[in-house]
N, C-alpha and C positions, 0 to 999 in steps of 0.2 A: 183423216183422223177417225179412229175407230170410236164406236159408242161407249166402248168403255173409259178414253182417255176422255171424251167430252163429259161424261159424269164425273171424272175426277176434277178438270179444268171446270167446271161449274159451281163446284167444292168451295173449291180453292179465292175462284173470284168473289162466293158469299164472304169466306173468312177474312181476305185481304179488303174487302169492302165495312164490315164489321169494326176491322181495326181501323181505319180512317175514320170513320164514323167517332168512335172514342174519343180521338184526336181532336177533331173539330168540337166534339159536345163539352172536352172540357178546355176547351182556349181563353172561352172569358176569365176562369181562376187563376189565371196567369197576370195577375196585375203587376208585379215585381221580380227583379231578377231571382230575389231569394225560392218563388214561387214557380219559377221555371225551374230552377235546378234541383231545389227538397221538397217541392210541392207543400209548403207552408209547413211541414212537422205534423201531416195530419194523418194516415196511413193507420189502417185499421191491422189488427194483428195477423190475419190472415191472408191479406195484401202482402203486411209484410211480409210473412213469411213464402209466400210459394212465388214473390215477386220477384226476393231475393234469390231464391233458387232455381227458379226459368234463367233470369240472367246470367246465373252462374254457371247451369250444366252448358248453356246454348247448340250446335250442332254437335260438340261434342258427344254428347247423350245420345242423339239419334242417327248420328253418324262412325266418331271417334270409337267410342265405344263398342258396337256393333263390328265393327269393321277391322279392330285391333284383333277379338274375339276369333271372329270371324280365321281369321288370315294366321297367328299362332296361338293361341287355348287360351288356359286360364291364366297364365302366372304372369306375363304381364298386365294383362289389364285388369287381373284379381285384384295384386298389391295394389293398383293404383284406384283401386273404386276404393278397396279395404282404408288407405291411406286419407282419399277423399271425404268417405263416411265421418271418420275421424275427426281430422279439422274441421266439416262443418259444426258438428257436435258442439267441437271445445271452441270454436270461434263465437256462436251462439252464446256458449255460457258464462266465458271471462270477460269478451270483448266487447258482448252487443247493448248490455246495460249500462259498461262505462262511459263508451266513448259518446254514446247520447246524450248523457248524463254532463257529460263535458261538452259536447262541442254547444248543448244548449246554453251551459253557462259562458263560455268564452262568443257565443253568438257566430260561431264560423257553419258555414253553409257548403263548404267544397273541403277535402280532404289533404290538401295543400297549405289552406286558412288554417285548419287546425293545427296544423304543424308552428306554422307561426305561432299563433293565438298562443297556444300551448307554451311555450319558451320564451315570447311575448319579442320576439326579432322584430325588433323595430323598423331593422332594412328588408325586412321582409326577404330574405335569400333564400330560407328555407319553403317557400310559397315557391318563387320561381321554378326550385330546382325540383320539385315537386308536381308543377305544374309539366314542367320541360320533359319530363321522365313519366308523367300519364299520356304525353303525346309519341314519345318517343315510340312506346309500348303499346298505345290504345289502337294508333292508326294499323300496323298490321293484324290486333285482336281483331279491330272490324271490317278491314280487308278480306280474315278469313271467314266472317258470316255473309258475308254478299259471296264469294267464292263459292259456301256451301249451295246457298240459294240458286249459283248459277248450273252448278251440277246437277242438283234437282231436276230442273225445268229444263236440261240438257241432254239428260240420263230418259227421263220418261216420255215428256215430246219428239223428241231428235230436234229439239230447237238449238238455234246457234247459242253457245255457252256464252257471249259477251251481252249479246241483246237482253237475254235473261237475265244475268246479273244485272245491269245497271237499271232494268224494270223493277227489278227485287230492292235494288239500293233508292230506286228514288220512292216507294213507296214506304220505305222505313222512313227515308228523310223527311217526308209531308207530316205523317201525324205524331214526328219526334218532334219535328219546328215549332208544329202546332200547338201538339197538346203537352210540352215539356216532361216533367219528371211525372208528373202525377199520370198522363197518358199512357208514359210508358210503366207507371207501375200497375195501372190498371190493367194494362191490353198485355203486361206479362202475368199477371193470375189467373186471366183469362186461357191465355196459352199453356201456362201449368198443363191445365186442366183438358187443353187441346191435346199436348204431348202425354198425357197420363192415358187418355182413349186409345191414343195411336200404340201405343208401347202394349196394353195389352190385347186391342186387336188383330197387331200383326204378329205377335207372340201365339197366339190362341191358334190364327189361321194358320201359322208358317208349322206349330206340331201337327197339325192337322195333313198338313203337305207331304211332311218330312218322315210321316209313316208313323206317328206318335211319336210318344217321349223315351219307350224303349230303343225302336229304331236311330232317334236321336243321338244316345248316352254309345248304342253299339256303335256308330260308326266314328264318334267321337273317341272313344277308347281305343281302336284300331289305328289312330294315330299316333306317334311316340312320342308319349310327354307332353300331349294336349291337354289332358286333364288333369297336369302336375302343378301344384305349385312353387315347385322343385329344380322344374325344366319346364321348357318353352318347343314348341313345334316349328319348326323348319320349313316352311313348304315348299322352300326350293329343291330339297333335297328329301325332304320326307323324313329325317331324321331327329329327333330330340338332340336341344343344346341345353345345358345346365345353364342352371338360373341362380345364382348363388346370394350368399348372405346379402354383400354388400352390394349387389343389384337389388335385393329387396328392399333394402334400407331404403338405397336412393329411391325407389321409385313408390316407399308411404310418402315419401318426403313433399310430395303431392300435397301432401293435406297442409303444410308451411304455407303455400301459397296465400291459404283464405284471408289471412291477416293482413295481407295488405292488399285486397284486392276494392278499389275503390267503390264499383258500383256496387258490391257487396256492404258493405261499411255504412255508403250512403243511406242506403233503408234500413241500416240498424239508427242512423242519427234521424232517419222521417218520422220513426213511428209515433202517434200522438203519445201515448200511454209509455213508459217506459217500465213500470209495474204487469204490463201485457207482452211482453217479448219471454215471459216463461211458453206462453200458448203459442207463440210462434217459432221459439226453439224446437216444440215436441213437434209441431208439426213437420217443421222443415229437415227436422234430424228424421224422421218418418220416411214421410215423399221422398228422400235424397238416397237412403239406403235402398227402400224397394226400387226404386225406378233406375238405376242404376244394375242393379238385381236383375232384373228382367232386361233391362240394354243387353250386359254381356249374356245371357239366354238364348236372345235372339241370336247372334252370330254363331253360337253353337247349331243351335236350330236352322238357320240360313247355311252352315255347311252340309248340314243333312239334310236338306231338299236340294244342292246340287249336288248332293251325291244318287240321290234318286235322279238326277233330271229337270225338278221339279222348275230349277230356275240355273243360269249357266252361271258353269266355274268365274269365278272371282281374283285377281291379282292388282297387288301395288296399294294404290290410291284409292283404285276403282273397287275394293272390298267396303266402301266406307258408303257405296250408294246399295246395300244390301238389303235394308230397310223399303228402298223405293224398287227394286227387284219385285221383293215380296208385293207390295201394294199393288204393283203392274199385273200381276197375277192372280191377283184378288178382284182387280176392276175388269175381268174376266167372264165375272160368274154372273153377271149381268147387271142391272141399273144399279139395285142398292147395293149390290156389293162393290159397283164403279162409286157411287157415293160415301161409303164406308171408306174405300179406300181414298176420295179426295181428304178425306176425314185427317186419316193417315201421314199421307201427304204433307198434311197442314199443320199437321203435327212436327216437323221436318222445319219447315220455316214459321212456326212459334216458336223454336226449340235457337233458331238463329235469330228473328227478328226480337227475341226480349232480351238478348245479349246486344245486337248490334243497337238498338236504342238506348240502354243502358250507357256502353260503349261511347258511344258517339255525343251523347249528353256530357260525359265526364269530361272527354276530351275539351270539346266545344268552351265549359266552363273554364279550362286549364287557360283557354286563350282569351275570352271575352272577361272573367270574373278575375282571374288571378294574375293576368301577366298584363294586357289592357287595363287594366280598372284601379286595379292592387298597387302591385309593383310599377307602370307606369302612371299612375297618377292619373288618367282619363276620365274626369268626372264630369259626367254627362245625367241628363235628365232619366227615368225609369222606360221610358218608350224608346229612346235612342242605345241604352242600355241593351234593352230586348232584340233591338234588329241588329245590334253588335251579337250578340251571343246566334242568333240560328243563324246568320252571316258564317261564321266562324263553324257552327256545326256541318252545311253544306258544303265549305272549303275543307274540312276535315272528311266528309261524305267521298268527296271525289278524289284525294287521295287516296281512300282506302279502294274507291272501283282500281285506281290504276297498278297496286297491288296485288290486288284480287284478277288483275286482267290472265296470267297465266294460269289455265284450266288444270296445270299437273300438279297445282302447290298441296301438300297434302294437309287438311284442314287439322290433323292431331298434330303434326310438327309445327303447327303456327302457333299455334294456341299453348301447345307444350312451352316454347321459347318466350312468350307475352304474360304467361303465369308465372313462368317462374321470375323474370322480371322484375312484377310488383313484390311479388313473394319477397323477394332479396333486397331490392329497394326501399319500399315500406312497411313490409309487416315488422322489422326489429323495432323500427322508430315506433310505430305504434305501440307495441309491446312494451316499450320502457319507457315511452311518453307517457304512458297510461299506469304502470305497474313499480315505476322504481322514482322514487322521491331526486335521488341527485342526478338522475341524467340532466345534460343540458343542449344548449343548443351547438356544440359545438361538435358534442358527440352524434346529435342527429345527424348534422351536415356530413362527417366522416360515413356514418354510418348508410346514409342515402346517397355517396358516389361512391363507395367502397362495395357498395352489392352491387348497384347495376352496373358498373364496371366489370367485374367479377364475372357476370352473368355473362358476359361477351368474350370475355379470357376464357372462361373453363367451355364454353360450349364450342369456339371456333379454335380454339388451341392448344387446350387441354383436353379435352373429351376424343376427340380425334387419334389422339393415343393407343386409345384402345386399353384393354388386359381392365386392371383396378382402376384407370384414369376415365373409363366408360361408366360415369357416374351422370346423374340428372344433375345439373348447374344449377339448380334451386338448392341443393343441400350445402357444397362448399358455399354459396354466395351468401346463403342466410346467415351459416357460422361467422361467415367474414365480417358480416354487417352487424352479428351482436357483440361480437369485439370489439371490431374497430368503437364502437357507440359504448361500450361500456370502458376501454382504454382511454378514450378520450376525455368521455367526460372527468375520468381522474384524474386526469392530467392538467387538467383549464379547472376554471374557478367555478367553487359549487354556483349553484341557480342562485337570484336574489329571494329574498325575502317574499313578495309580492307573487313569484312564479311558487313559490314552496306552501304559500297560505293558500293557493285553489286547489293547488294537489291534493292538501291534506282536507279541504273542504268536500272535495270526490268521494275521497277514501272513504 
């Protein structure tokens, strides 16, 4: 092991030791279920907000993104930041004051509950199927952050890709078990703020490689339709393919997702204050655009240091470790700059572990809170409670390794298929649980198997098609799911009385 990978690998173990740390410091605040999974409703605005958005971008950011860039220009992964910016914005602004506002009055704790709560399902079906469809969806999302993880430590050690990973997943599972919601909302602000260093350090160094920002823009130009957002770059053949309308469409259609995306949602219903989610709006619509911003920078920039040399050509999957290329290159220049770059690094798995703790909490809860406790009746003590729920998040832990087991899965088509998912499955229901007086519960239920159904028709048997049918499964499934829920509920008998007086009590 050279001195520069042991400055990084020294990095890495302060930061993976730090997050443990969290974990343990807060386990005694865990006195109740409610307190593991929302961390009591206490969540300071700033937590919220960049807790919410670690979770969100997760290797996406430091990988996905870099890597899409990277590999054909701007006009895919433009639309899909441009789309992303978007819906966090307007998710922020319609979504994050009601559904708090509500789920504290209806007392529901998990995103499932509220669904019930909300419609007031007394067989609680809408909780199950809720529940059954965060796990459907969750275990591959957190499949592909131990994947990302194993790459990392794959790509820059030459360590075996599986050992790595299941080292990377058990260290998320200790101080998730531990320190519940509140740990990992903490150890993801922390991370923000890890990933925010790394993005502009290896940004800063890779123009510095790459010959500056002229040499950069020149060699990117000399590509056909790399800098279009018009057309898309080809690199197999070198040539610009047209990128058209209704590819654009589909691919803001991105930003659909936010609204139902759970762990998202979740710390819009933590934050103590709900009169404070203005300051966590500006922030997070902030950090989301720049950091984003400089993700696809970088892949610009990391093709122009392998066109110098500076780092080797790039293809497939393997354009997505472009970022830790860079780093390897950096931990070069000697100790601090080996340091700087475990920095980096670490940035890489904050960017995965505040998504996969997030992740892996939601899930865990869909089994121990909603489907154990809720819908089967299991009423047990708060301690027997607790060791059901991290039970449940570990058996969900090790699922996601044995998905994550193959090294070629590419981390932006996991993630693609698990967003658009929720996107289709709940962000309608949310949207009109929250927003439209006569929905009821029967248009939710329609509405919540009608998209993730959809989600798996249009991706594995539609989209395949090709020509116009080469659309993102988040666009038709969402339209499918706000029909189906708003056909429905016209159809069945308005809400009672009792559902229609908290609505209007919201409003």
């Amino acid at each position: 092991m050279t001195n520069g990978q042991v400055g990084i690998l020294l990095s890495m173990i302060v930061y993976l030791l730090g997050m443990l740390l969290i974990g343990f410091a807060v386990a005694k605040k865990n006195e109740t279920v409610s307190d593991f999974y929302l961390g009591g409703r206490s969540l300071g605005p700033l937590v919220t907000a960049m807790s919410a958005e670690a979770s969100d971008m997760s290797s996406y950011l430091l990988m996905g993104l870099p890597g899409l860039a990277y590999l054909s220009g701007l006009a895919d992964v433009g639309w899909t930041a441009i789309g992303l910016s978007i819906g966090t914005y307007l998710n922020w602004l319609f979504v994050a004051k009601r559904i708090r506002r509500y789920t504290a009055r209806t007392g529901s704790i998990t995103i499932p509950d509220f669904f019930s709560d909300r419609y007031q399902d007394k067989h609680r079906v809408l909780m199950l199927i809720g529940a059954l469809e965060i796990i459907i969806f969750f275990v591959p999302y957190t499949g592909s952050g131990f994947a990302a993880c194993g790459k990392l430590f794959a790509s820059l050690f030459h360590a075996d890709y599986h050992i790595a990973m299941i080292l990377s997943a058990i260290v998320i599972v200790i101080y998730t078990t531990t320190g519940g919601f509140l740990a990992a909302s903490l150890t993801d602000f922390i991370q923000s703020i890890v990933m925010t260093i790394a993005l502009i350090v290896v940004l800063v160094f890779g123009v510095s490689k790459a010959g500056g920002m002229d040499a950069v823009i020149a060699n990117a130009k000399a590509l056909p339709g790399y800098l279009s957002f018009h057309e898309t770059y080809d690199a197999t053949n070198g040539t610009a393919q047209p990128y058209g309308f209704v590819t654009i469409v589909s691919t803001l259609a991105w930003g659909l997702g936010y609204i139902g995306m759970p762990h998202i949602l979740l710390r819009f219903m933590a934050i103590e204050d709900d009169r404070k989610l203005k300051i966590s709006r500006r922030v997070a619509s902030v950090w989301v655009v720049i950091s984003m911003a400089i993700a696809v920078l970088i892949g610009i920039v990391g093709l122009g240091m392998t066109s110098r040399g500076a780092v080797p050509a790039l293809q497939g999957s393997a354009t997505e470790t472009i970022i830790v290329e860079i780093a390897s290159l950096l931990s070069t220049h000697g100790w601090g700059a080996a340091i700087l770059a475990g920095i980096v690094l670490s940035g890489i798995l904050a960017a995965t572990m505040s998504t996969s703790d997030s992740q892996l909490l939601a899930a865990s809860s869909s089994v121990s809170e909603n489907i154990l406790h809720e819908f089967f009746h299991l009423n047990l003590d708060e301690k027997r409670m607790m060791k059901i729920a991290r039970t449940s998040l570990l058996i969900i832990a090790v699922i996601g390794v044995g998905i994550a087991w193959d090294p070629n899965n590419s981390v932006f088509q996991i993630v693609s298929f698990a967003w658009a998912g929720f996107g289709a499955s709940f962000g309608p229901v949310v949207l009109l649980a929250l927003f439209w007086r006569r929905s009821n519960k029967y248009g939710a239920f329609a509405s919540m198997i009608g998209g993730g159904l959809m989600v798996f028709l249009w991706k594995f048997l539609v989209r395949p098609l090709g020509g116009g049918w080469n659309i993102y499964e988040l666009l038709p499934a969402f339209i499918v799911a706000i029909v189906l829920n708003v056909v429905v509920s016209l159809l069945t008998p308005a809400p009672e009385k009792a559902i229609t007086d908290v609505f209007d009590e919201m409003r």
